[in-house]
C-alpha positions in Angstrom: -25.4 -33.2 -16.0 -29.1 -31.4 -15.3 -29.6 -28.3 -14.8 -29.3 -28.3 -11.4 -26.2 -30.1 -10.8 -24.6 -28.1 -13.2 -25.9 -24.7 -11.5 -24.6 -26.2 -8.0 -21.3 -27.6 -9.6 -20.8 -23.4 -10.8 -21.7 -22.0 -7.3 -19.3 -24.5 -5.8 -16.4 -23.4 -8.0 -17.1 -19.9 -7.0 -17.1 -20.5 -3.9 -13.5 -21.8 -3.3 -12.5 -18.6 -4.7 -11.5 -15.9 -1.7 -13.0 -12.5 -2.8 -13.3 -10.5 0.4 -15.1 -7.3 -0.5 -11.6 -4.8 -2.2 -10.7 -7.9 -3.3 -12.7 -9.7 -5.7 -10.2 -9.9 -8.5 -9.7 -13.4 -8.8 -13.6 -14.4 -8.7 -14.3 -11.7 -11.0 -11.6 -13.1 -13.5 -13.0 -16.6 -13.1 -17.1 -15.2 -14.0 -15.3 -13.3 -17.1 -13.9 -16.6 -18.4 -17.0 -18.5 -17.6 -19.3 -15.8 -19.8 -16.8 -15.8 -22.7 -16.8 -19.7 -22.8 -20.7 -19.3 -23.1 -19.7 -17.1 -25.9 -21.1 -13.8 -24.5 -19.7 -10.3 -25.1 -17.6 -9.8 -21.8 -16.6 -6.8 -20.5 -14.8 -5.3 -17.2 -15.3 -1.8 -15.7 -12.4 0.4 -14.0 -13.9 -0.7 -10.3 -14.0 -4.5 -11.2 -17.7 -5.3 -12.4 -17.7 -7.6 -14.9 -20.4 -7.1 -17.5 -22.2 -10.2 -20.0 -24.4 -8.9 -22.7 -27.2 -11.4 -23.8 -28.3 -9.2 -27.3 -32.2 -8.5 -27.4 -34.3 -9.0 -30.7 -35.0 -4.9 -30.8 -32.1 -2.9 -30.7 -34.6 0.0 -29.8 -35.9 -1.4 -26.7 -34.9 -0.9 -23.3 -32.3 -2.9 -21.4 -32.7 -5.0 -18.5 -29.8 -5.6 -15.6 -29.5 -8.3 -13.4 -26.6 -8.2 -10.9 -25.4 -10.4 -8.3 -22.3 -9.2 -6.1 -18.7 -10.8 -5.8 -17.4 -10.1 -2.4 -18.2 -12.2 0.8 -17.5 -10.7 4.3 -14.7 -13.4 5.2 -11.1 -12.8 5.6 -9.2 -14.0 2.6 -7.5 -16.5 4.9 -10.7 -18.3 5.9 -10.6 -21.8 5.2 -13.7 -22.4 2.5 -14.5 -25.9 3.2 -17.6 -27.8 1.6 -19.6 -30.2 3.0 -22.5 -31.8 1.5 -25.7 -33.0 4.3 -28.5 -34.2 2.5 -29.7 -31.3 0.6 -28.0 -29.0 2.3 -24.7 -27.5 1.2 -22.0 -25.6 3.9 -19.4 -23.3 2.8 -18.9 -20.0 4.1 -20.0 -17.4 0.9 -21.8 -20.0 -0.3 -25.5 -18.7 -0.1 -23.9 -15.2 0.1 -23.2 -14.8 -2.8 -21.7 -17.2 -4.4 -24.8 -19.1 -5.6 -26.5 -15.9 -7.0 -23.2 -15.0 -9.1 -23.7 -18.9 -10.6 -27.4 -18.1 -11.5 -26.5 -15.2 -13.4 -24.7 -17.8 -16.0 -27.8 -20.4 -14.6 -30.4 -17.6 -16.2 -28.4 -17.9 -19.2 -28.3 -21.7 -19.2 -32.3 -21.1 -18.9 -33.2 -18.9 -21.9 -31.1 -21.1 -23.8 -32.8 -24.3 -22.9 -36.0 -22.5 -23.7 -35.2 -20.9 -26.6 -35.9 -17.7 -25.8 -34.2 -14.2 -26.7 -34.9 -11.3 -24.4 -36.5 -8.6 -26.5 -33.9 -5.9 -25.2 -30.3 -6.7 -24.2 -29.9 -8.7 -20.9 -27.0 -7.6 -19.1 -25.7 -10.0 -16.7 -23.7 -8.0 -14.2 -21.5 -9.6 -11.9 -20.3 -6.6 -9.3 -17.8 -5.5 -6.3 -18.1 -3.7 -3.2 -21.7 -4.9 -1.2 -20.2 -6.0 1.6 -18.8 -3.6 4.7 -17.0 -0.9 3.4 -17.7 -1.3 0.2 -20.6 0.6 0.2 -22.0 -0.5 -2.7 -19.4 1.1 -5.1 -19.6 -1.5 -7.5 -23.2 -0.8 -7.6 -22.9 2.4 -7.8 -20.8 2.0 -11.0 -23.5 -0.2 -12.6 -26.1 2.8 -11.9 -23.8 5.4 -13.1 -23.4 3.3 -16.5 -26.9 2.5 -17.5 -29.3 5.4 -15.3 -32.8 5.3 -16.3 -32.5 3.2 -19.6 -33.0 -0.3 -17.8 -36.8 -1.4 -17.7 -35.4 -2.5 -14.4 -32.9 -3.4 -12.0 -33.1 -7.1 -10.7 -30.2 -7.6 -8.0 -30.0 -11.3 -6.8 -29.0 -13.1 -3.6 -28.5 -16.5 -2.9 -30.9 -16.9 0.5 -34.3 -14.9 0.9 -36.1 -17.0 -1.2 -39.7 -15.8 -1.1 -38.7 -12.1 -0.5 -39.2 -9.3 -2.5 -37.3 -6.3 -1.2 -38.4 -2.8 -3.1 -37.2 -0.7 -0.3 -33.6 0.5 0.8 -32.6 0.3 4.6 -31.0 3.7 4.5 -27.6 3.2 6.0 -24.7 5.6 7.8 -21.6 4.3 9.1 -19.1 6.6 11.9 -15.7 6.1 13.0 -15.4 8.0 16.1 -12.3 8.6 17.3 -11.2 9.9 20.9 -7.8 11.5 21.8 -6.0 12.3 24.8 -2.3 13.2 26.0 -2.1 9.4 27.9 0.5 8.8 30.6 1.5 6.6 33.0 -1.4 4.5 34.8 0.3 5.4 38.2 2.6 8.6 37.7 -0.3 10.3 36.1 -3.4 8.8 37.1 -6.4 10.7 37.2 -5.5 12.2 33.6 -8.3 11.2 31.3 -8.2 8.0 29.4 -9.4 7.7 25.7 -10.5 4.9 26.5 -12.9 5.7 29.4 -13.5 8.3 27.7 -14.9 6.0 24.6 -16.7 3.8 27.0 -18.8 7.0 28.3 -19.8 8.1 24.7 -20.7 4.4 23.9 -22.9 4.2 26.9 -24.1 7.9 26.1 -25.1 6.4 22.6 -26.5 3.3 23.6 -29.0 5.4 25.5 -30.3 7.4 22.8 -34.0 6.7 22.3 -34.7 5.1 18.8 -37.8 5.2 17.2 -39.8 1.5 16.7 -41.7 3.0 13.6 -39.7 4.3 11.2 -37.6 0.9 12.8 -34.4 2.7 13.5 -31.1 1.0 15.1 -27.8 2.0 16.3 -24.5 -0.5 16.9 -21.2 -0.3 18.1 -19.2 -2.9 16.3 -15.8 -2.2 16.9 -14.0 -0.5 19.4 -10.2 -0.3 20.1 -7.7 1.7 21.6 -4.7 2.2 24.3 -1.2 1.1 24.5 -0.7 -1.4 27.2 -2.6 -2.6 30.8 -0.4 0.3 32.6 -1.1 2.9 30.0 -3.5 5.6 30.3 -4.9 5.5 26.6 -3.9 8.0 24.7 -6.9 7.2 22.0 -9.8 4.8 21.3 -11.9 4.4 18.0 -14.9 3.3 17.4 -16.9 2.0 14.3 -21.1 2.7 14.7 -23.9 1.4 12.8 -26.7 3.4 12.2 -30.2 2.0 10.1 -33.5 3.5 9.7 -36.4 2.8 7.2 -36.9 6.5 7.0 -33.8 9.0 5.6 -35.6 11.8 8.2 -34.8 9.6 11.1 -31.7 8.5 10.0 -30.6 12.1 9.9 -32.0 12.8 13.3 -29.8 9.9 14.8 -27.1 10.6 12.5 -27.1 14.2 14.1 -27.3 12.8 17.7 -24.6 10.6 17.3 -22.6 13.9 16.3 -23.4 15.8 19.1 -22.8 13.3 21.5 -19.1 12.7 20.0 -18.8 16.7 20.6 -20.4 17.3 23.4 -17.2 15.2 25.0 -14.8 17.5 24.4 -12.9 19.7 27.2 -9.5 20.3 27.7 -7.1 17.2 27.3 -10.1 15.4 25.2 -10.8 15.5 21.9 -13.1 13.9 19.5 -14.0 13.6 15.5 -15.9 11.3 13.6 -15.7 10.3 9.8 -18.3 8.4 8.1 -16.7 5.7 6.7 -19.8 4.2 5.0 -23.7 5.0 3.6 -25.9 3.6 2.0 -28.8 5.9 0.2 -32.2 4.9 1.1 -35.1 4.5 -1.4 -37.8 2.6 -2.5 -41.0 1.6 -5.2 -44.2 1.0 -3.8 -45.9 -2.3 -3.4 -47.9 -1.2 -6.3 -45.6 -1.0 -8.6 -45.5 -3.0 -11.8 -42.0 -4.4 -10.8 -42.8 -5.5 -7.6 -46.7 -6.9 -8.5 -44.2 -9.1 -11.3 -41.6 -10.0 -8.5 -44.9 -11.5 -6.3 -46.5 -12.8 -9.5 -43.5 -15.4 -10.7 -42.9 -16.5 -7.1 -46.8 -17.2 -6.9 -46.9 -19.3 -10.1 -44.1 -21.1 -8.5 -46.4 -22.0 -5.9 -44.2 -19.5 -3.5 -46.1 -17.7 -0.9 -43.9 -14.6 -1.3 -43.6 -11.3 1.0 -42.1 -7.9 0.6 -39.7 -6.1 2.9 -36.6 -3.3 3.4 -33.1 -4.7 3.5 -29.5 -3.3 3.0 -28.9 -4.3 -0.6 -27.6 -3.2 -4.0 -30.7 -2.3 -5.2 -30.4 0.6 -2.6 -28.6 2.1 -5.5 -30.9 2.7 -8.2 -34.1 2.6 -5.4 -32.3 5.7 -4.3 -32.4 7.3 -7.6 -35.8 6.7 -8.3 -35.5 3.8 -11.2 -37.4 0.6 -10.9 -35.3 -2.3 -8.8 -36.4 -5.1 -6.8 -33.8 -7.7 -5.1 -35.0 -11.4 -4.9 -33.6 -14.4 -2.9 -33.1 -17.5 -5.1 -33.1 -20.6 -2.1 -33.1 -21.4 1.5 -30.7 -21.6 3.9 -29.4 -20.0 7.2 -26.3 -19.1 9.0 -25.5 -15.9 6.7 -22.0 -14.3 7.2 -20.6 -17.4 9.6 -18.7 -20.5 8.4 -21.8 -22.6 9.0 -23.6 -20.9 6.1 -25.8 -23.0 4.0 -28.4 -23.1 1.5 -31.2 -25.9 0.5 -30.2 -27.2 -2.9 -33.9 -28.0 -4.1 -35.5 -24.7 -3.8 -32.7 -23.4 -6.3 -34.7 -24.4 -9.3 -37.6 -23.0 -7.5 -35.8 -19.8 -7.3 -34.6 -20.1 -10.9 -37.9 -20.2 -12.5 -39.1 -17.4 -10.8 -36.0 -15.4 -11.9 -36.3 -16.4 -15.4 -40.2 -15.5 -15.2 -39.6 -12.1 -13.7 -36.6 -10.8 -16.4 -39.4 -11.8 -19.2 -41.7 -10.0 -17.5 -39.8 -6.9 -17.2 -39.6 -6.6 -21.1 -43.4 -6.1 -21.0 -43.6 -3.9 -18.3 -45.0 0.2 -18.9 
């Protein structure tokens, strides 16, 4: 079986395993016996990342980390069906992630092939919690183990090939919640309804102005409430999105969106929020020797690569300062719906590149 195949054969297996983001425990037990066939030192953290050591020639240089996460946003009940059209392959998960957890044993399968050992140890780190809620904790985790030692931080994911993203979408997650004393819809109409009530703030919300530059956004993705159709509601929640390029304006909104939910109150209404998710923002600039090395091995693969923001794990260490960059490794479309798909040609595309960049990050300052 070539390379390919083989790689595509992995990513299939991984993806007919359910690992919505809390959990991943069944994937993450699959990746562990995968690395100790290979014969790699395996280990598994107390949040569920599971860990690969590749030894380095010099025990005294500095490591490298490249991650790819576990969960998927789909219900553990979804059916994960294949199908095969030309060279496209549909599966839900499959471009996200399940195809960047195979490369991290396909990188492996490279620097084998090619006889090459990574001057430090390369750590192949298979983590939990991207998606949703998870708010990166599995990332988290990784950072908290290795801090500044890594000469970088190379998160993978399975579409985005030709992106280079050095900057993290700085990311704050409410659940607002509205309470009232409810009632009859007839008996004791005209008393206030949480879930009116809800519907005001959300329009109040969706009226805020948001800046363009620092690119800023607000959603309201869920909202439920109420007992029945002849029941005044006696409370209504809502679960709000907010985004920004810039940490200032994501404070500013962050603080709007507070005093709106406040600003509701008055007798037989009450409000609260929680925030129920973040995501620190951060970045590297253009400039930097990590990113110039990103661009440089997609170039030599005849890859006209760009640079960007996004939501990702490398949000994590970007937050903290340390050197990260988070690469796509193919095409494909239809991200987070069961019509996801990735081209299976541009994977070795995306592979070379990836093997190109870790040897590059041994040699960089």
């Amino acid at each position: 079986m070539d390379f390919l195949s083989r790689l595509v054969s992995l990513a299939m297996a991984i993806q007919q395993i359910p690992a919505p983001t809390g959990q991943e425990a069944q994937r993450a037990a699959f990746v562990m016996g995968r690395f100790s066939a290979e014969g790699l030192e395996v280990t598994q953290d107390a949040v569920g990342n599971v860990y690969a050591r590749v030894p380095g020639s010099d025990p005294k240089a500095r490591p490298v980390v490249v991650s790819a996460h576990l969960d998927t946003v789909f219900p553990a009940d979804t059916p994960l069906t294949l199908r095969r059209e030309g060279d496209r392959l549909f599966g839900p998960g499959i471009g996200d992630n399940s195809v960047a957890v195979a490369a991290l044993l396909g990188l492996w399968w490279l620097l084998q092939a090619h006889h090459v050992q990574p001057q430090g140890d390369l750590w192949l780190v298979a983590n939990v919690g991207e998606e949703g809620l998870g708010n990166l904790k599995g990332m988290k985790a990784v950072v908290a183990r290795f801090g500044a030692q890594p000469k970088a931080y190379i998160v993978l994911e399975g579409l985005g090939l030709g992106w280079v993203y050095h900057r993290g979408l700085g990311v704050r997650r409410y659940a607002l919640t509205v309470q009232t004393t409810g009632g009859h819809a007839w008996a004791d109409a005209g008393s206030p309804s949480a879930v009116h009530e809800m519907a005001a703030l959300i329009h109040r919300l969706t009226a805020l102005p948001l800046p363009r530059h620092p690119r800023t956004t607000l959603n309201v993705g869920m909202c439920q409430g109420g007992v029945s159709i002849n029941t005044i509601a006696p409370e209504a929640v809502a679960e709000v999105d907010l985004r920004s390029e810039d940490p200032a304006a994501l404070a500013e909104l962050s603080q709007a969106v507070e005093t709106e939910t406040q600003r509701l109150q008055r007798e037989g209404v009450s409000t609260s929020w929680k925030i129920i998710g973040e995501r620190p923002a951060g970045g590297i600039p253009k400039g930097h020797p990590l990113v110039q090395a990103a661009l440089q091995a997609l170039q030599r693969q005849k890859v006209s690569p760009s640079t960007a923001v996004a939501s990702t794990d490398a949000n994590v260490p970007l937050s903290l300062g340390f050197p990260a960059v988070c690469m796509g490794l193919t095409h494909g479309g239809g991200a987070h719906t069961t019509d996801e798909f990735i081209y299976l040609t541009p994977l070795a595309t995306g592979m070379a590149a990836l093997e190109d960049l870790v040897q590059q990050a041994y040699r960089l300052p």
